[in-house]
C-alpha positions as CSV (number, residue, x, y, z in Angstrom):
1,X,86.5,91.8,131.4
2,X,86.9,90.8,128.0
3,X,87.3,93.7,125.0
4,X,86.3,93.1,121.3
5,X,86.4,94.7,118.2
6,X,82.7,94.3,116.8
7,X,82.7,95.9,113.8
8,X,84.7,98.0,110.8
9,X,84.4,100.7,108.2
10,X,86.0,100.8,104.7
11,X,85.7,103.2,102.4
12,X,87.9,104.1,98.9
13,X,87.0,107.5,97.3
14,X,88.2,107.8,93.4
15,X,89.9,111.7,93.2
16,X,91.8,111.3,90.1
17,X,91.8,114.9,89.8
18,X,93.4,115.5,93.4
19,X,96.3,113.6,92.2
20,X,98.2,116.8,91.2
21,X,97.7,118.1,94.7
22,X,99.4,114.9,96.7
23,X,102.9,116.3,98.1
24,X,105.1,114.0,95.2
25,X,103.0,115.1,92.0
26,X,102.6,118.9,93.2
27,X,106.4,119.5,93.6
28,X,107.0,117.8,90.8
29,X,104.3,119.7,88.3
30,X,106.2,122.9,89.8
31,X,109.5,122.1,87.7
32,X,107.5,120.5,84.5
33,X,103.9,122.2,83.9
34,X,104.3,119.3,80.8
35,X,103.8,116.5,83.7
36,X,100.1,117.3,83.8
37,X,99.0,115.6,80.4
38,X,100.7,112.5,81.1
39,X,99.6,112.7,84.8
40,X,95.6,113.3,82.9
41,X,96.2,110.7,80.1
42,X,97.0,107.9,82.9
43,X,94.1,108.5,85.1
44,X,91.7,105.5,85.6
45,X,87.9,106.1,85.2
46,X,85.8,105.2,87.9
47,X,84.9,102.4,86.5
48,X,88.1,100.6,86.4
49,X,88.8,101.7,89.9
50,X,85.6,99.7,91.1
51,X,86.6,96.9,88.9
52,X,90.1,96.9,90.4
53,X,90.9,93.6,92.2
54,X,92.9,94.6,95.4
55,X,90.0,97.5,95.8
56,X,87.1,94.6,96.0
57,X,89.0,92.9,98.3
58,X,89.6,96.2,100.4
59,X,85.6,96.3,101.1
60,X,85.3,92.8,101.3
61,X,83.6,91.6,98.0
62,X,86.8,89.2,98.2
63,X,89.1,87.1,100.1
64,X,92.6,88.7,100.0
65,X,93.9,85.0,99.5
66,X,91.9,85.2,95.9
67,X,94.8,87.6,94.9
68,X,97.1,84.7,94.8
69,X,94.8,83.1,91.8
70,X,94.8,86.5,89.4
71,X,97.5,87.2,86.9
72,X,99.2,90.0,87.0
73,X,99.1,93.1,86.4
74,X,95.7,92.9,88.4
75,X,95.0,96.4,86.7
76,X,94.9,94.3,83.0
77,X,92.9,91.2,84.8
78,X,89.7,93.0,87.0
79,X,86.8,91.7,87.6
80,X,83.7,92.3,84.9
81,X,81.7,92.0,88.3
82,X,83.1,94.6,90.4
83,X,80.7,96.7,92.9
84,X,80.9,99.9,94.2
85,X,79.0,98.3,97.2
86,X,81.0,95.6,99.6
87,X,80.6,94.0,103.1
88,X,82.5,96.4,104.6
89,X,82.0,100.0,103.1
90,X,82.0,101.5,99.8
91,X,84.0,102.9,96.3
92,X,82.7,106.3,96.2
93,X,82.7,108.0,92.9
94,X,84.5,111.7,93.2
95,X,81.7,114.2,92.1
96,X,79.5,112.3,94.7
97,X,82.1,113.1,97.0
98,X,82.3,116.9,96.5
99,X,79.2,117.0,97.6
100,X,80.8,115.0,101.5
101,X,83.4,117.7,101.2
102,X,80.6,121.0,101.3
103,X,79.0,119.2,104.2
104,X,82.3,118.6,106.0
105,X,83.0,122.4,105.5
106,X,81.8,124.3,108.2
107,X,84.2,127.5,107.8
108,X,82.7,127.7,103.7
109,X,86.4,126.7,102.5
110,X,85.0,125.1,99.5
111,X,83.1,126.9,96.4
112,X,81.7,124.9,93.8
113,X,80.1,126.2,90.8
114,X,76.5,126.5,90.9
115,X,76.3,124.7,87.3
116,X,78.4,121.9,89.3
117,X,75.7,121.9,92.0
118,X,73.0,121.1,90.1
119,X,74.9,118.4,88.2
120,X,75.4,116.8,90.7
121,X,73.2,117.2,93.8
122,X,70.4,113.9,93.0
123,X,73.6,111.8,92.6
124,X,74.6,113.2,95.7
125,X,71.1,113.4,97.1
126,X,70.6,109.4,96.7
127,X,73.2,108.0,98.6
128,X,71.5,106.2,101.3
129,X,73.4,108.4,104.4
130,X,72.6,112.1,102.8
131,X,69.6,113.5,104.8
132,X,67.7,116.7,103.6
133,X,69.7,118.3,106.1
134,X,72.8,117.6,104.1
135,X,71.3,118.2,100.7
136,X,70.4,122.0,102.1
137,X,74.1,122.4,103.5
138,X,75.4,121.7,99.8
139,X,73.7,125.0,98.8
140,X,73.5,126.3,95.7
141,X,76.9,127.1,94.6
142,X,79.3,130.8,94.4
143,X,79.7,132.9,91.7
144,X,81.9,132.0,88.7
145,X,83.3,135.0,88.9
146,X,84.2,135.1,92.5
147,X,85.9,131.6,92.3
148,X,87.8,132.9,89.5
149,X,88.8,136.1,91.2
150,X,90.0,134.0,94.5
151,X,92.2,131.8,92.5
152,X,93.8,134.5,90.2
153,X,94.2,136.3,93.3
154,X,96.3,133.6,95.0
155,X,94.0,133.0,97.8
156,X,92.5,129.8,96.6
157,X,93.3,126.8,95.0
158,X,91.3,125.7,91.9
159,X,89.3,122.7,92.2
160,X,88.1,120.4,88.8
161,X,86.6,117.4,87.8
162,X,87.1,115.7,85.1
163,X,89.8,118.6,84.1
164,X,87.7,121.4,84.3
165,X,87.1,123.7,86.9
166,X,84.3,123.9,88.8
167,X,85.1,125.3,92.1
168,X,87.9,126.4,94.5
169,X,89.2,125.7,98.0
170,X,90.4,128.9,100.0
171,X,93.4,129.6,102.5
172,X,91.4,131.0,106.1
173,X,94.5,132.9,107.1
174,X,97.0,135.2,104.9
175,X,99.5,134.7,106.8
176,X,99.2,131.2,108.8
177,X,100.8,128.1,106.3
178,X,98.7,125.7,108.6
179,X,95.5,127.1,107.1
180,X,96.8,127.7,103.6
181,X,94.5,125.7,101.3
182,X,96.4,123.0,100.1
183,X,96.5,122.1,103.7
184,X,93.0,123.0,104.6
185,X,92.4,120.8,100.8
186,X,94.4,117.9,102.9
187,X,92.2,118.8,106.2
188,X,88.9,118.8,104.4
189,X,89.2,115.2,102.3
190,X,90.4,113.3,105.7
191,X,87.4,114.5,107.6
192,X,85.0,113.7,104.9
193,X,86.4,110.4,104.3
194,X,86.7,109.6,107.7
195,X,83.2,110.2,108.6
196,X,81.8,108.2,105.5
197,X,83.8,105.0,106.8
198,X,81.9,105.8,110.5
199,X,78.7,105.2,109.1
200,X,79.2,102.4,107.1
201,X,80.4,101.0,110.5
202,X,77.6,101.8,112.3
203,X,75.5,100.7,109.8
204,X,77.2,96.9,110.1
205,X,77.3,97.2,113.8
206,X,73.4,97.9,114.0
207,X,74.4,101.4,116.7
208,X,73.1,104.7,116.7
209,X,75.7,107.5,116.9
210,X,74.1,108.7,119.8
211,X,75.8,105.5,121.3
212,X,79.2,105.9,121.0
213,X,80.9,107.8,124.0
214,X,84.3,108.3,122.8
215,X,86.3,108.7,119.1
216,X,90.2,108.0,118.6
217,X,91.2,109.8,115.0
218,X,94.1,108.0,113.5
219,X,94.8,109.9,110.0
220,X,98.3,110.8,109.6
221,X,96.8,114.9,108.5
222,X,97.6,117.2,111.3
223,X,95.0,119.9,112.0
224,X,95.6,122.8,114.2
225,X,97.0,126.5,113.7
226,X,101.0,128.2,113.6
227,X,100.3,128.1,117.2
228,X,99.6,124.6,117.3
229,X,99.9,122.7,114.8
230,X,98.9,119.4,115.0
231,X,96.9,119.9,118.0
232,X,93.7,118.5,116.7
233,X,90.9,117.1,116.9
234,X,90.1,115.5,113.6
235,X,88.0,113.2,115.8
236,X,85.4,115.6,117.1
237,X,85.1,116.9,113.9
238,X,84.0,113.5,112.5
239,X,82.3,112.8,115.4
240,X,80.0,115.7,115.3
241,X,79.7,115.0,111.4
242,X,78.0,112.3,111.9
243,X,75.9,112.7,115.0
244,X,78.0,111.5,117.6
245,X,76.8,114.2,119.8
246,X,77.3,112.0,123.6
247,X,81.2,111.4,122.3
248,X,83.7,113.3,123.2
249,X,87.6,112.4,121.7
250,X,90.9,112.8,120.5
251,X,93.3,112.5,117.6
252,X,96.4,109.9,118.1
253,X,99.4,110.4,115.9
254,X,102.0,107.6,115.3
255,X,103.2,107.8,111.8
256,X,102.1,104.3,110.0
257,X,101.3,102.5,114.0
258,X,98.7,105.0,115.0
259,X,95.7,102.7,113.8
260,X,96.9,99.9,116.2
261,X,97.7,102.6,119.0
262,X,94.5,103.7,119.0
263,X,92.9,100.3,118.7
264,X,95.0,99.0,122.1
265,X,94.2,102.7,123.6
266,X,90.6,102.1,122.6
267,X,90.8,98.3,124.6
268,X,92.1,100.4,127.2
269,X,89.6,102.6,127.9
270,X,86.8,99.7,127.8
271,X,88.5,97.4,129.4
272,X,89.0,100.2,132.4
273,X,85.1,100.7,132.7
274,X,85.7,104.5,131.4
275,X,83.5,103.8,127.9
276,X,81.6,101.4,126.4
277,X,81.9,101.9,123.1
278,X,84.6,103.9,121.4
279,X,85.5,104.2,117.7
280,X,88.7,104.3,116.5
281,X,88.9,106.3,112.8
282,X,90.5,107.4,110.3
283,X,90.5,109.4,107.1
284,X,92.4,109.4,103.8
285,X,95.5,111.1,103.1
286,X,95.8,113.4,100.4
287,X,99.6,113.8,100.6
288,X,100.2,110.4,99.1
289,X,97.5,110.4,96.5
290,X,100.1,110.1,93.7
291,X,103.2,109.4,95.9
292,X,104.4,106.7,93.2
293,X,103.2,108.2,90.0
294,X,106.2,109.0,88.0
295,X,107.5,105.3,87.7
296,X,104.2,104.7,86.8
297,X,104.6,106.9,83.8
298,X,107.7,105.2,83.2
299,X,106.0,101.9,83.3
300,X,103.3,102.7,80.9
301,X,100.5,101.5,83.2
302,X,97.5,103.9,85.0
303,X,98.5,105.7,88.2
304,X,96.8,103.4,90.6
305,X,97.3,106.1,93.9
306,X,94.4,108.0,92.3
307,X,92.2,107.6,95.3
308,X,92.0,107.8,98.9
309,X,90.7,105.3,101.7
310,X,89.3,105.6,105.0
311,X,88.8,103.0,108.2
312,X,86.5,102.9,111.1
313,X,86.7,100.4,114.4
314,X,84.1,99.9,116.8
315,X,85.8,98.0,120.5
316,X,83.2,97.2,122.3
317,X,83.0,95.2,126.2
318,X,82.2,91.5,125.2
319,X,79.4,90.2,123.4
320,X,80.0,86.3,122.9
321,X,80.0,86.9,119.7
322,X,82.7,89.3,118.4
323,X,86.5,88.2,118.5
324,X,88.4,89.2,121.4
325,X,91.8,92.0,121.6
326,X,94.2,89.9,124.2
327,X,95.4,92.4,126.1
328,X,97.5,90.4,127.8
329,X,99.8,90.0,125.2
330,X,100.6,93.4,123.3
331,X,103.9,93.3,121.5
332,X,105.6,96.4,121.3
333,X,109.2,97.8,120.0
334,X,110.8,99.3,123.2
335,X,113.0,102.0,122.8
336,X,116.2,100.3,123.6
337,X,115.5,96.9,121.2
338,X,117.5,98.4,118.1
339,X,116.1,98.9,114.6
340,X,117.5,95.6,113.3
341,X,114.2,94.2,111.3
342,X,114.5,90.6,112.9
343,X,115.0,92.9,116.4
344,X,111.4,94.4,116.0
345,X,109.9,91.3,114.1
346,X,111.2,89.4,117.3
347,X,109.3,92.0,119.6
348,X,106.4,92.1,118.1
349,X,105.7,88.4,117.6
350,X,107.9,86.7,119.5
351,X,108.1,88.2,122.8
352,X,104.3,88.0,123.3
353,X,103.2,84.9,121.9
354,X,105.7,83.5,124.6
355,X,103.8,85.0,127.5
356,X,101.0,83.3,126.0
357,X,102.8,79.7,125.4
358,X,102.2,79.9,122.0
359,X,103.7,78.8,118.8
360,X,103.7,81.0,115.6
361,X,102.1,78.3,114.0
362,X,99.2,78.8,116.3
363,X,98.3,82.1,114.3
364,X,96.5,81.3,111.0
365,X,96.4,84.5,109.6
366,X,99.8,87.9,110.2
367,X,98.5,90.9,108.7
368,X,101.4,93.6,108.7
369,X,101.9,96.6,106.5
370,X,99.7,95.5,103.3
371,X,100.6,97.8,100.9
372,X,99.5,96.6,97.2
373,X,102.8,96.1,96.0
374,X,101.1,96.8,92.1
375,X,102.3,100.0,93.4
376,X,105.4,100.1,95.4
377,X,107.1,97.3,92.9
378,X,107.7,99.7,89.6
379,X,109.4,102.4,92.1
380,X,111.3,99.8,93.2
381,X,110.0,100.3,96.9
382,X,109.4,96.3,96.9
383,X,106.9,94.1,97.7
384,X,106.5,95.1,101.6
385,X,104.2,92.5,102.9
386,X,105.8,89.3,101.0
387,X,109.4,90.9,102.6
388,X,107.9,91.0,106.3
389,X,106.3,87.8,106.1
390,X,109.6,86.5,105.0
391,X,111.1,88.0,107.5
392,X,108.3,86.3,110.0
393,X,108.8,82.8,108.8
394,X,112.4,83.2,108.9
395,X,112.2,84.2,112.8
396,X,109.8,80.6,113.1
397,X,112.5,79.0,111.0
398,X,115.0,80.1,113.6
399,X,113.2,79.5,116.6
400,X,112.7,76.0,115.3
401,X,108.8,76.1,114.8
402,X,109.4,75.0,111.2
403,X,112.0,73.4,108.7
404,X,114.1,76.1,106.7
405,X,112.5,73.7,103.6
406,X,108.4,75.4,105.1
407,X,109.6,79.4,104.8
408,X,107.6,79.8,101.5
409,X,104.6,77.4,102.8
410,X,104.8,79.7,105.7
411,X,104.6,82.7,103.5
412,X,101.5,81.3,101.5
413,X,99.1,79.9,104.4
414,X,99.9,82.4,107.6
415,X,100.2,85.8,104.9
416,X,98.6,87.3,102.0
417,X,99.3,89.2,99.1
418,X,99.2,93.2,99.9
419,X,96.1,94.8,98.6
420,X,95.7,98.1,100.5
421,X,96.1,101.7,99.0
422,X,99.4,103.2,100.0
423,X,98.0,105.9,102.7
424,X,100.1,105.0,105.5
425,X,98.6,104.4,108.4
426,X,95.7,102.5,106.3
427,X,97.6,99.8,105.3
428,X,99.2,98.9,108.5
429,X,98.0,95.7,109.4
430,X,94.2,96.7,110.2
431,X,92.8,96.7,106.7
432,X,92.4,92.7,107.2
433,X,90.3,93.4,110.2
434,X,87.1,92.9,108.8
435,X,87.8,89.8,107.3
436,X,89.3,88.6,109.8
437,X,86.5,89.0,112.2
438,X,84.1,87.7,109.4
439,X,86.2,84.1,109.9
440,X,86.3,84.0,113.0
441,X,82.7,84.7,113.8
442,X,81.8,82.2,111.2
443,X,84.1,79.4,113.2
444,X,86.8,79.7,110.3
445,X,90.0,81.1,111.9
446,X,90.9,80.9,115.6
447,X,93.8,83.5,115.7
448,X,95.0,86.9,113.7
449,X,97.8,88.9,114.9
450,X,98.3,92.8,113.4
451,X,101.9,93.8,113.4
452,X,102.7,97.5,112.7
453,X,105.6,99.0,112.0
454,X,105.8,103.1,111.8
455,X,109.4,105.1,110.8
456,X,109.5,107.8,113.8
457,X,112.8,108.7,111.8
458,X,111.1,110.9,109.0
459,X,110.1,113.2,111.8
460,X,113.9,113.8,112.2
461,X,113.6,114.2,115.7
462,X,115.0,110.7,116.4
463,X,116.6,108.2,114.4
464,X,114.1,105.3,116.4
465,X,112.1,103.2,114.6
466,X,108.3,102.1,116.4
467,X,106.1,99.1,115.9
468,X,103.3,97.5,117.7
469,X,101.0,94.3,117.5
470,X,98.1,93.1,119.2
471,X,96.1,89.4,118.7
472,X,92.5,88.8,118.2
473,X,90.9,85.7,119.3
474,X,87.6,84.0,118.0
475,X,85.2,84.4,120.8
476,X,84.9,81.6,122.9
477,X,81.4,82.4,124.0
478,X,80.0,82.0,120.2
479,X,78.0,79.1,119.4
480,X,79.0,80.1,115.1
């Protein structure tokens, strides 16, 4: 039996005044209270944030390959036509999604000013997902004066928009650090992200949410208590969120793999008979909202990790029409194969298209870890997708696919500028999903492979590196 991946989800959510609460920027206001002006006066409005280039191509208003045509910086060059609406999800403004957080809260975490309510409950009201239901669980706001006692207090943290305060998020334990706020904060945004890139998915894949049976939570935010701390499940809490109320599921946690581990453990599941259609998920991460902001100060140019993203996968038993996972050939970095980059690159790509007798000039499209390297360039993190693809047509180079003289061709026609946000286990690789499934049910592309890499190292409880990579067929069956 044949397994495909029908559908995705693809949200960004602008929270330029989060920034000062991801992990980099928070430590860092700690020693210099000044930081915060600079940090405000390089904030992008939502409006540029739509207009922003590698964002359109995130929800599919674009082709990533149009990056290659746009000078740079893409942030001085965006499109006059950007919209917050794409093919694939959505660029949600943040008061809109203030009002997602309340309904995500079911433990009254977040208080928002009743003034802040009102301002904003018929934006809120008309987004084409909020039901009355919703609208009544946004409320009508707390007291001033009680948010203002609960942050002077130290029990909550305050919560703005557009720099002034109009709410707070509380700690639910004085003595538990798992459910301080600034983790409950990180909690709260991935499941409210997470849930908004669910419906947008099954919105595209034309299913109720009464028809999935089974949700795999990939976010890289651990939920759970002191006594267990990443225990889980993020994915029941999206699920029932949403409506998912015949689903059961569970979280899987894999550093910057864990979308493509729960995408092969999805194909797993159908392809055993067990459920027929499971979603794999995942919401934003707040910790590296602002992870690179201080050499964008340096650079004079906006802080461009002011937002988060979120993804959603349906895998589905085959339809003839969607592309196929080939289970037959997953690539993955054993634990013996070393940490050498041309080790892993050689594991992931190699080893399996061998099984399958094929050539790595058979793929048309790698997608690996696409981080917008806008970003990861001025902190001199590199450009991460132009260095793996190098490193990709160097192994086809080697293995004597290609002339040494065809790296760069290589490079242009099998890769693709980087153009996701830097939120870990978003970027890796699956962000091209939807468009790759858009070619390839159009007759367009034949073969994708996703290669991702994750550093199991940072966990400090080995010094292993991991990595992963599945292919994904154009369906046979489809007439186009």
């Amino acid at each position: 039996m044949s397994v495909v991946i029908k559908e995705v989800g693809y949200v960004i959510v602008h929270v330029p005044d989060f920034v000062q609460y991801g992990s980099k920027p928070s430590r860092d206001l700690l020693e210099d209270n000044g930081l915060s002006k600079q940090i405000a006066s390089h904030l992008r409005s939502y409006e540029e944030t739509v207009k922003y280039p590698p964002h359109q191509v995130f929800i599919g208003n674009r082709h990533p390959d149009e990056l290659n045509e746009i000078p740079k910086p893409w942030y001085e060059h965006s499109f006059q036509n950007g919209k917050r609406q794409g093919p694939f999800g959505e660029i949600m403004p943040e008061e809109e999604f203030y009002g997602w957080m309340k309904i995500a809260d079911d433990f009254d975490l977040l208080w928002l000013n009743p003034d802040f309510v009102n301002q904003i409950r018929d934006k809120f009201a008309s987004h084409p997902f909020i039901t009355d239901q919703h609208v009544k669980k946004l409320g009508e706001g707390k007291a001033p004066e009680n948010i203002k006692e609960a942050i002077e207090q130290g029990n909550a943290l305050p919560v703005y928009f557009q720099g002034g305060l109009v709410g707070s998020l509380r700690r639910d334990h004085d003595k538990d650090d798992t459910l301080k706020a600034e983790v409950l904060m990180e909690n709260l945004l991935a499941k409210a992200s997470g849930s908004l890139a669910m419906l947008h998915l099954f919105k595209r894949a034309g299913i109720k949410p009464t028809d999935v049976d089974f949700v795999l939570d990939c976010t890289e935010t651990a939920i759970g208590d002191r006594y267990n701390r990443g225990g889980g499940s993020l994915s029941k809490a999206m699920a029932e969120m949403v409506g998912c109320v015949n689903a059961t599921g569970n979280d899987i946690r894999a550093f910057c793999c864990a979308p493509n581990h729960a995408l092969i453990n999805a194909a797993g599941l159908v392809e055993s008979g067990i459920y027929n259609n499971v979603v794999v998920a995942g919401g934003g991460c707040l910790a590296k909202v602002g992870m690179k902001f201080s050499a964008h100060l340096k650079h004079h140019m906006p802080i461009l990790e002011d937002i988060i993203a979120a993804i959603a996968f349906l895998v589905t038993k085959d339809d003839g029409v969607s592309p196929i996972m080939r289970l037959d050939s997953v690539g993955k970095h054993d634990v013996g194969a070393g940490s050498a980059q041309q080790t892993i690159m050689t594991s992931l790509i190699v080893k399996p298209l061998n099984k399958l007798g094929l050539k790595m000039t058979e793929i048309d499209k790698y997608a690996t870890e696409m981080h917008n390297p806008e970003i990861t360039l001025p902190a001199g993190s590199g450009d991460t997708p132009y260095t793996n693809y190098r490193i990709i047509a160097s192994l086809a180079a080697l293995n004597k696919q290609i002339d040494k003289t065809e790296i760069e061709k290589f490079v242009k026609e099998r890769g693709m500028p980087g153009y996701a946000p830097t939120q870990g286990h978003v970027p890796s690789a699956v962000p091209f999903l939807g468009h790759a499934l858009e070619a390839m049910k159009k007759g367009k592309m034949k073969r994708a492979m996703f290669v991702a890499k994750g550093s199991l190292f940072l966990g400090r409880m080995s010094q292993l590196s991991d990595g992963i990579s599945f292919l994904l067929e154009a369906n046979p069956k489809s007439s186009n």
